[in-house]
ZAMARGU-4260 file (C-alpha; in steps of 0.2 Angstrom, whole numbers, plus 5000, padded with zeros to 4 digits):
<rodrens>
0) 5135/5236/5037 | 5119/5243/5030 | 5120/5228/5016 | 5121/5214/5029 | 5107/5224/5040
5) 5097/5222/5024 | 5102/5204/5021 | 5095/5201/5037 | 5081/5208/5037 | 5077/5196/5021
10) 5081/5181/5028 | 5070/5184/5044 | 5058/5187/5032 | 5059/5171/5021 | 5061/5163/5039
15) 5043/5171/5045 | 5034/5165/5029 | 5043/5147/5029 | 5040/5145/5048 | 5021/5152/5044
20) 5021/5137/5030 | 5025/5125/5040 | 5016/5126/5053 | 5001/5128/5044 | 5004/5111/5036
25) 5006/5104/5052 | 4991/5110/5060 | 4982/5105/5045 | 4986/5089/5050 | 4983/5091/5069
30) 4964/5097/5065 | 4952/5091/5076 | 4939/5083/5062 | 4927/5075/5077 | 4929/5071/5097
35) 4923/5056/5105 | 4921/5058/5125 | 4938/5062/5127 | 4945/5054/5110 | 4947/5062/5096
40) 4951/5062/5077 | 4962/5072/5069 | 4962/5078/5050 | 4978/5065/5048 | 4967/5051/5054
45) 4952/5054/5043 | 4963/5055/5029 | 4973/5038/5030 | 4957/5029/5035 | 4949/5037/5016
50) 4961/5032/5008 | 4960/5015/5011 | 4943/5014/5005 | 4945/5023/4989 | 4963/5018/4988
55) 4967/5035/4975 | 4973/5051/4978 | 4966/5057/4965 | 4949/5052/4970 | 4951/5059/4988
60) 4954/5075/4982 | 4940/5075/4969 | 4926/5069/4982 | 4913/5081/4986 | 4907/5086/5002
65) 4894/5073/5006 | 4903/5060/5003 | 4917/5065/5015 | 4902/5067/5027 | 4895/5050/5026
70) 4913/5044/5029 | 4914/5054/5044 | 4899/5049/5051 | 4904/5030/5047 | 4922/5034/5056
75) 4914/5040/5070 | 4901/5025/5073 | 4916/5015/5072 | 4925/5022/5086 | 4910/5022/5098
80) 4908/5004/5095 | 4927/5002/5100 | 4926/5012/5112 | 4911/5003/5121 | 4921/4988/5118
85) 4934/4992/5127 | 4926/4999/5141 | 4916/4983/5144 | 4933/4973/5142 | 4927/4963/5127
90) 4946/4964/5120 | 4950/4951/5134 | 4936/4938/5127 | 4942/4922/5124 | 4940/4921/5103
95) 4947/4938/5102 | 4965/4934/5109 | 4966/4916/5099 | 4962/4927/5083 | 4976/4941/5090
100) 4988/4928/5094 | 4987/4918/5077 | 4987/4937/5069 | 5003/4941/5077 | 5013/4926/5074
105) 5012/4931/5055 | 5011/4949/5059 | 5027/4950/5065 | 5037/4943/5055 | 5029/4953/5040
110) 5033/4968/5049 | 5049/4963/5052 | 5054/4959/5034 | 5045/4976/5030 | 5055/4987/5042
115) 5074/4976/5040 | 5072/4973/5022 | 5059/4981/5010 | 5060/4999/5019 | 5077/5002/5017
120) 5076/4997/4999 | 5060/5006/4993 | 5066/5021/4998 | 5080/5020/4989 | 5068/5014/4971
125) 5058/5030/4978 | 5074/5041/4974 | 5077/5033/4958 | 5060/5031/4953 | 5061/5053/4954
130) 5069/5048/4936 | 5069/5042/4921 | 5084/5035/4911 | 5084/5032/4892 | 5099/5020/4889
135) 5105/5010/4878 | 5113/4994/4878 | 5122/4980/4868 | 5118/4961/4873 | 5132/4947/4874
140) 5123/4929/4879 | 5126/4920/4893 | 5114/4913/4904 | 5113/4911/4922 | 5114/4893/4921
145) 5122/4878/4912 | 5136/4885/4903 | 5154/4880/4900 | 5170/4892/4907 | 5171/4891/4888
150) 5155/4902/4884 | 5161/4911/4899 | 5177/4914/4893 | 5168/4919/4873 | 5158/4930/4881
155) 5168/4941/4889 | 5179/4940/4876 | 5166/4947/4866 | 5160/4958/4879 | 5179/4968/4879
160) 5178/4968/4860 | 5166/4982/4861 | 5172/4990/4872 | 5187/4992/4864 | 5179/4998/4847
165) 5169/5009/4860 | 5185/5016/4867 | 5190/5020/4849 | 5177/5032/4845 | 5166/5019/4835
170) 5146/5025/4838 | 5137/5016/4847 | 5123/5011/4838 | 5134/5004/4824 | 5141/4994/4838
175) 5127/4990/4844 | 5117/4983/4826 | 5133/4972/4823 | 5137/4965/4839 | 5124/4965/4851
180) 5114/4946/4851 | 5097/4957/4855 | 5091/4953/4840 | 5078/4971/4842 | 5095/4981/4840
185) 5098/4979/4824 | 5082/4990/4819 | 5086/5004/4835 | 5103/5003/4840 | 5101/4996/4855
190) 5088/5009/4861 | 5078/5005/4875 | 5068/5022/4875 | 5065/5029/4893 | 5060/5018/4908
195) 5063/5022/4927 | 5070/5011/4939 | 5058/4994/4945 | 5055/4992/4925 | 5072/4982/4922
200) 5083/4971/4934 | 5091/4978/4950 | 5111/4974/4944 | 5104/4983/4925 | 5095/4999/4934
205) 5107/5003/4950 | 5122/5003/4937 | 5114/5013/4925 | 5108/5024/4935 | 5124/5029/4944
210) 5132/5034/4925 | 5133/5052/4918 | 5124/5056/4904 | 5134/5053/4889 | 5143/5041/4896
215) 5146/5021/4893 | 5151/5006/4905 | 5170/5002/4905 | 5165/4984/4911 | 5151/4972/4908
220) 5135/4972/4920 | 5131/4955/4921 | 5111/4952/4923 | 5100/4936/4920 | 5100/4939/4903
225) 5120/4939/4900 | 5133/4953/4899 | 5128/4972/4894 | 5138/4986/4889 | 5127/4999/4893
230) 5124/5019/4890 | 5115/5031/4895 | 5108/5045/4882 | 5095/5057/4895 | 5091/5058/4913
235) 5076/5069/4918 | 5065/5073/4934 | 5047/5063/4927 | 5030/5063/4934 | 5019/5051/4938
240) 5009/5053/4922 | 5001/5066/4909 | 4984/5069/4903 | 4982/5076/4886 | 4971/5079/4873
245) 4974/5076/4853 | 4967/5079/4835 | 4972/5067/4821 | 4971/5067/4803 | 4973/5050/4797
250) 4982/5047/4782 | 4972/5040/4767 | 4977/5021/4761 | 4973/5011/4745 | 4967/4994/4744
255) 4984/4987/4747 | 4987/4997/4764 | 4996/5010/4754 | 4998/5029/4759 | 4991/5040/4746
260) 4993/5059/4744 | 5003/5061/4761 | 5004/5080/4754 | 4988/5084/4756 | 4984/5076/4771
265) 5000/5086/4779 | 4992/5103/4772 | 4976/5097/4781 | 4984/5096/4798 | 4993/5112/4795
270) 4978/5120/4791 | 4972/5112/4806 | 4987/5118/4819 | 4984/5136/4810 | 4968/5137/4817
275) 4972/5132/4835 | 4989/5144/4836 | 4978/5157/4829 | 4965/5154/4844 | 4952/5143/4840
280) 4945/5133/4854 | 4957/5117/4856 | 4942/5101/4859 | 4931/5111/4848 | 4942/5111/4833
285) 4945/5091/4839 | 4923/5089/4839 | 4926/5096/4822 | 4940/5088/4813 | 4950/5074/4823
290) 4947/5058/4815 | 4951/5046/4832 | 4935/5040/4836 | 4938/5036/4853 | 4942/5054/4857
295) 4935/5065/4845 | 4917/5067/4856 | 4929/5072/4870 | 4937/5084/4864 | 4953/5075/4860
300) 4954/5072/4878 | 4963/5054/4880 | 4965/5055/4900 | 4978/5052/4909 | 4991/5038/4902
305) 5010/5035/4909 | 5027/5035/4899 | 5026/5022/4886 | 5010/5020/4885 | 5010/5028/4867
310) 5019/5024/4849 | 5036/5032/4855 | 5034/5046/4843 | 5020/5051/4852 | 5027/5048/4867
315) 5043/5058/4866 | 5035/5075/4860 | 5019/5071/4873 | 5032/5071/4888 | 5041/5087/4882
320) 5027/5096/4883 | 5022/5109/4898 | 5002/5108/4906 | 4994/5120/4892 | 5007/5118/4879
325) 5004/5112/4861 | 5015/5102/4849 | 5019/5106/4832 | 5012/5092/4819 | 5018/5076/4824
330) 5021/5060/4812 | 5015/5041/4819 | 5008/5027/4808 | 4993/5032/4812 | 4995/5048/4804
335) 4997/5067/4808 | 4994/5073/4827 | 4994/5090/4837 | 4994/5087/4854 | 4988/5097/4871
340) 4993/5091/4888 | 4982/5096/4898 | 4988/5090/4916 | 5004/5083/4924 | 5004/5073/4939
345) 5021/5079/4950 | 5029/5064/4957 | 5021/5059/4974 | 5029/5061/4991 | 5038/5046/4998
350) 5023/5042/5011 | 5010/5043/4998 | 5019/5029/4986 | 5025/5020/5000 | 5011/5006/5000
355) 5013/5003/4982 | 5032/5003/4981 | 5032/4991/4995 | 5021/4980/4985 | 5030/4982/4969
360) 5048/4979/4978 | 5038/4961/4988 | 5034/4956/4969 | 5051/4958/4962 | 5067/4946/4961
365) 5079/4958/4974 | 5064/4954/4988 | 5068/4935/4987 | 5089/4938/4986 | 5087/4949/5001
370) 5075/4939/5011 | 5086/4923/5009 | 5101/4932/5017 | 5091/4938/5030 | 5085/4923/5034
375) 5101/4915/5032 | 5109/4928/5044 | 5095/4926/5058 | 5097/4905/5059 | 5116/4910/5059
380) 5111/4920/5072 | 5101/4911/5084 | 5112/4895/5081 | 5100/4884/5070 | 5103/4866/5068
385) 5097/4851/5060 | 5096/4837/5070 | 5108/4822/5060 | 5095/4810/5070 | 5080/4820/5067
390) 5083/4818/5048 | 5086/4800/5049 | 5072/4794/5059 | 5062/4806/5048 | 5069/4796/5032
395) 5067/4779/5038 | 5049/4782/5043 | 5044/4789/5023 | 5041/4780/5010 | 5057/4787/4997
400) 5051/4780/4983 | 5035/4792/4984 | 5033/4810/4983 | 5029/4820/4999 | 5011/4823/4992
405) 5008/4803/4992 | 5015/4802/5009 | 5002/4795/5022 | 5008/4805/5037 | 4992/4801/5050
410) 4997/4783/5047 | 5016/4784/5048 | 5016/4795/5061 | 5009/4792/5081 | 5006/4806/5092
415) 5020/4805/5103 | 5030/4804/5088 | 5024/4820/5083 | 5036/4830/5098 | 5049/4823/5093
420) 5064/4835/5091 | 5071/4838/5073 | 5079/4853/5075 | 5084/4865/5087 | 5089/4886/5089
425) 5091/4897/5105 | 5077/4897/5112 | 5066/4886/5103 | 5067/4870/5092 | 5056/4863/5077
430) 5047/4846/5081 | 5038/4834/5070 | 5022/4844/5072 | 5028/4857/5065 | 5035/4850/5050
435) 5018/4842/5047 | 5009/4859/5050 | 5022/4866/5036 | 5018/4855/5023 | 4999/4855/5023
440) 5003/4876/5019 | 5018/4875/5009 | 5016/4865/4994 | 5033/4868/4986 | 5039/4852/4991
445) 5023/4842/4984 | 5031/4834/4969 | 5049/4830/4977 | 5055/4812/4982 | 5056/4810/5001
450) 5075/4812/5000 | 5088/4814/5013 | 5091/4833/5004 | 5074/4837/5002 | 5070/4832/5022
455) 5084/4844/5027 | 5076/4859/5015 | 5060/4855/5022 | 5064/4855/5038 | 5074/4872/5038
460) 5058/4879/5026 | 5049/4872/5044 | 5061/4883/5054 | 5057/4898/5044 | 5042/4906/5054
465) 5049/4901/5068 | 5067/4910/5069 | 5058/4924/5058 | 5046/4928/5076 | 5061/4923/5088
470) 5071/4937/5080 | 5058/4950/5080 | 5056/4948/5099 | 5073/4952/5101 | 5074/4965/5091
475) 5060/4972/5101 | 5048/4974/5086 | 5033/4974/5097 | 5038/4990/5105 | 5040/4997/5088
480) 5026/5013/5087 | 5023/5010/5071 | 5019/4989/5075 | 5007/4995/5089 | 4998/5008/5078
485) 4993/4994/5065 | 4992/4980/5079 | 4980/4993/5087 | 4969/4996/5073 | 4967/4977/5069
490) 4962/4975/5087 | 4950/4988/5085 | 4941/4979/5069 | 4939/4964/5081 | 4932/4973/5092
495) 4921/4984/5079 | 4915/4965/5074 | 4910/4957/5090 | 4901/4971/5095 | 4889/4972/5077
500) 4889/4952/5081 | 4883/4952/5100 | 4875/4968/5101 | 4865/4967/5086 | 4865/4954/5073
505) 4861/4941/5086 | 4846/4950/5095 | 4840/4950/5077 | 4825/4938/5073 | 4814/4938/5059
510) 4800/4926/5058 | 4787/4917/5046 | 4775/4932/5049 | 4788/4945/5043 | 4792/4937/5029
515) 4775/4933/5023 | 4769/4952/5026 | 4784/4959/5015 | 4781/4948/5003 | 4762/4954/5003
520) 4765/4973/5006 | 4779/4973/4994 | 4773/4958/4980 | 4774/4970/4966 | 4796/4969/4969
525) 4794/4950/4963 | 4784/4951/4949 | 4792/4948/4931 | 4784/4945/4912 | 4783/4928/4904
530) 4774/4926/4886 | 4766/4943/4887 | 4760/4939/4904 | 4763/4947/4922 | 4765/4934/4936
535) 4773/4933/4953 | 4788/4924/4958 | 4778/4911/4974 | 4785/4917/4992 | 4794/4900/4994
540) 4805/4905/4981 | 4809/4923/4989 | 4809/4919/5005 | 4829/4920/5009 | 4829/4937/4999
545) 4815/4942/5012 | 4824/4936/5026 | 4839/4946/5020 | 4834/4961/5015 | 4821/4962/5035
550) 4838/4959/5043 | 4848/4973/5035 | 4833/4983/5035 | 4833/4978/5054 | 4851/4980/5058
555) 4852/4995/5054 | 4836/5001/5064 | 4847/4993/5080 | 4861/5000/5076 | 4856/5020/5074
560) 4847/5015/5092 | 4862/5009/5099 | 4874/5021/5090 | 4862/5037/5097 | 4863/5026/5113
565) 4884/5029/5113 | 4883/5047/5111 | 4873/5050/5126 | 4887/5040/5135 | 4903/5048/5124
570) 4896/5064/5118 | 4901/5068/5099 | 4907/5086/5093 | 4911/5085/5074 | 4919/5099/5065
575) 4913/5095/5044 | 4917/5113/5041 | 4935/5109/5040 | 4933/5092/5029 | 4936/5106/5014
580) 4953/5105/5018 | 4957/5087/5017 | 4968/5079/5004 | 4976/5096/5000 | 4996/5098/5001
</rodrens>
């Protein structure tokens, strides 16, 4: 009874501290940076909208004080001039909802692919991308096009062959140096060294991936490049990146390229690590003795660099390494190394890789399979059809001996004939306007003959936007928290806009008389040398840099007026004691 009492106790305890952990991260977050009138911005805020404009982590975290200042104080003239803005109802002004409208019909959709299809994905290459794999792999040809059932046939023929002598106990690197069609194997057995996933194809990475270590596949994964028998040698945790620092000692080479006296230069870098196990200043030592020029003055330090980045020799002690550790004498072509890390970066949370995974997946070959089926599936969906007629008419208007770029559609086409119906889908159908409009933005179609088959692809690529927003609507994407926040902030850079265009740069005006008594004030700025000779550059050749820099120089005299202005109407408190805290865990 006493034990549990006591086991209690301890897990109350660990409770207290976790609950005290959490709470305080979450009230980090939930810090009041600065209030506007009754507005205000939160430590979470601040740090998104930094980001952005330094667009690295790192950086964030390394800023000093005043910098993080002259943000705030920019963040917070933004939000006066929105908030004015949307006081005097300027967001209901005629040119702000054309440009909203036009924004949305692409928004949309974009959103929509993000939240149905890249989302889903990316956090799935988040959790594999935790690791790294180091596989190998044996190559049977086949491409993905224009072969015979025969080379078919051959190549899994081939393909169970060595699996077979795999089976048996054969090693695999033997294997792998007489059967593989890679022609790199025969010098590494197949080795592919360590990668993480995103770095190969997606039908390569998810099966190897899902192996044990040790183990081989029993079938063929069949990818772009043919068939691959595949195994999988490590699988670690990795990080995002190392920094470390080195000290070489080259080897000495002949006339002829040569190594000469390996021996001594090996005692050298002994005597060299002797010297650092037995305490000596690590850079010091480097200043001293490392014969890289590109780090020596440095201290050895070569910065931060990623997996692979190195010769692999390098690269594979590097990465076992610990942050303070050094490595015994290591042997590259470039000669004897010891090695420091200095720094590892820990893999980032899913939220702070989540912009550039989403770019990385958008790039790759999966986004472009996925996005077909979708798009596929939502015309399925919404019951699009091609008009028979539409096609026809569309056919025997064209020229079809001439490509869709020589086509002459102003001529060919009057403006009732432009609403005609081509295709239709629920709620919505796809006229010849429309497929006009899609051919002056999409220019995949350019070099094609005005075929019956290539009207129909264009005419469903016409359909594309179209189904894409219909099916975002129903979905209800617009009352998405996550849309309005970002629909929101655009809206607020509209408005940010219109109010430094009406409220300032309009009301600016600079004349001959300003320019002419800069120019004499500050003639000295324009002079320049010429054959030993000072002269000065004639005001009708500086007079646009005049104008430019009186209107800067006079924008930003309005705008502290009209900023200073907005806080007597929304009275600003700011809180830059806490700004020390940003950008930590």
């Amino acid at each position: 009874m006493t034990k549990q009492k006591n086991l209690l106790r301890i897990f109350s305890f660990l409770s207290i501290i976790l609950l005290v952990v959490i709470v305080a991260c979450s009230s980090k977050k939930k810090q009041v940076v600065a209030e506007i009138g009754d507005e205000k911005i939160y430590m979470e805020d601040y740090e998104k909208q930094y980001l952005k404009t330094v667009n690295n982590l790192d950086t964030a975290k390394n800023s000093n004080m005043e910098k993080r200042k002259e943000f705030l104080d920019l963040l917070i003239k933004f939000h006066l001039k929105v908030k004015d803005a949307r006081d005097r109802n300027l967001l209901n002004s005629e040119d702000i909802q054309s440009d909203l409208k036009q924004y949305k019909e692409n928004f949309l959709t974009s959103f929509l692919m993000d939240k149905e299809i890249v989302e889903p994905k990316i956090k799935n290459l988040y959790d594999m991308k935790e690791y790294e794999v180091r596989a190998s792999h044996i190559l049977i040809n086949l491409p993905q096009q224009n072969f015979s059932p025969e080379d078919s046939v051959k190549a899994y023929a081939k393909a169970t062959e060595v699996i077979n002598r795999l089976k048996n106990g054969e090693d695999f690197a033997k294997v792998a140096m007489e059967m593989s069609d890679d022609q790199s194997a025969k010098q590494n057995g197949g080795d592919l060294y360590y990668f993480t996933a995103g770095m190969t194809v997606p039908e390569f990475e998810e099966a190897i991936y899902k192996m044990k270590v040790g183990d081989y596949s029993k079938e063929p994964i069949r990818t772009m490049f043919g068939l691959h028998i595949v195994k999988l040698a490590d699988k670690r945790k990795r990080s995002e990146g190392i920094r470390a620092s080195h000290i070489l000692i080259q080897d000495v080479k002949d006339s002829t390229g040569q190594v000469k006296d390996s021996l001594a230069t090996y005692n050298k870098a002994k005597e060299v690590l002797a010297r650092i196990k037995n305490g000596e200043d690590f850079a010091k030592v480097a200043q001293e003795v490392s014969q890289d020029p590109g780090s020596k003055d440095k201290g050895g330090d070569l910065g931060f660099f990623d997996r692979r980045r190195m010769v692999q020799s390098f690269d594979s002690v590097a990465f076992l390494l610990k942050a303070g550790e050094i490595s015994d004498l290591v042997r590259t072509p470039f000669g004897w190394h010891i090695i420091k890390v200095t720094e590892i970066k820990p893999y980032l949370p899913f939220d702070k890789q989540k912009e550039n995974l989403k770019g990385e997946f958008k790039k790759g070959p999966q986004f472009k399979s996925e996005y077909t089926k979708y798009l596929e599936k939502a015309k399925s969906d919404l019951k699009f059809e091609i008009k028979e007629d539409g096609v026809a008419y569309l056919y025997s208007r064209l020229d079809t001996t001439k490509t869709i770029s020589a086509q002459n559609f102003d001529s060919v086409f009057a403006t009732a004939d432009k609403n005609m119906t081509i295709a239709t889908y629920k709620d919505g159908e796809i006229k010849v306007v429309d497929i006009l409009n899609y051919l002056q933005k999409n220019k995949d179609f350019s070099a094609n003959i005005a075929g019956m088959e290539i009207l129909r692809k264009i005419i469903s690529g016409a359909a594309d936007s179209p189904v894409l927003y219909r099916t975002a609507i129903k979905k209800g994407i617009e009352k998405d928290p996550e849309y309005i926040a970002q629909m929101t902030e655009y809206e607020n850079g509209l408005l940010s806009f219109k109010v430094d265009q009406e409220e300032l740069w309009r009301k600016i005006k600079i004349t001959s008389e300003d320019m002419q008594n800069y120019y004499e004030i500050n003639k000295v700025k324009y002079e320049f040398t010429d054959s030993n000779k000072v002269k000065t550059r004639p005001f009708d050749e500086v007079k646009s840099e005049i104008s430019n820099t009186l209107q800067q120089q006079k924008f930003k005299d309005m705008e502290k007026e009209y900023v200073d202005n907005l806080k007597k109407k929304y009275p600003v408190k700011v809180n830059e004691a806490i700004l020390i805290e940003a950008f930590k865990e």
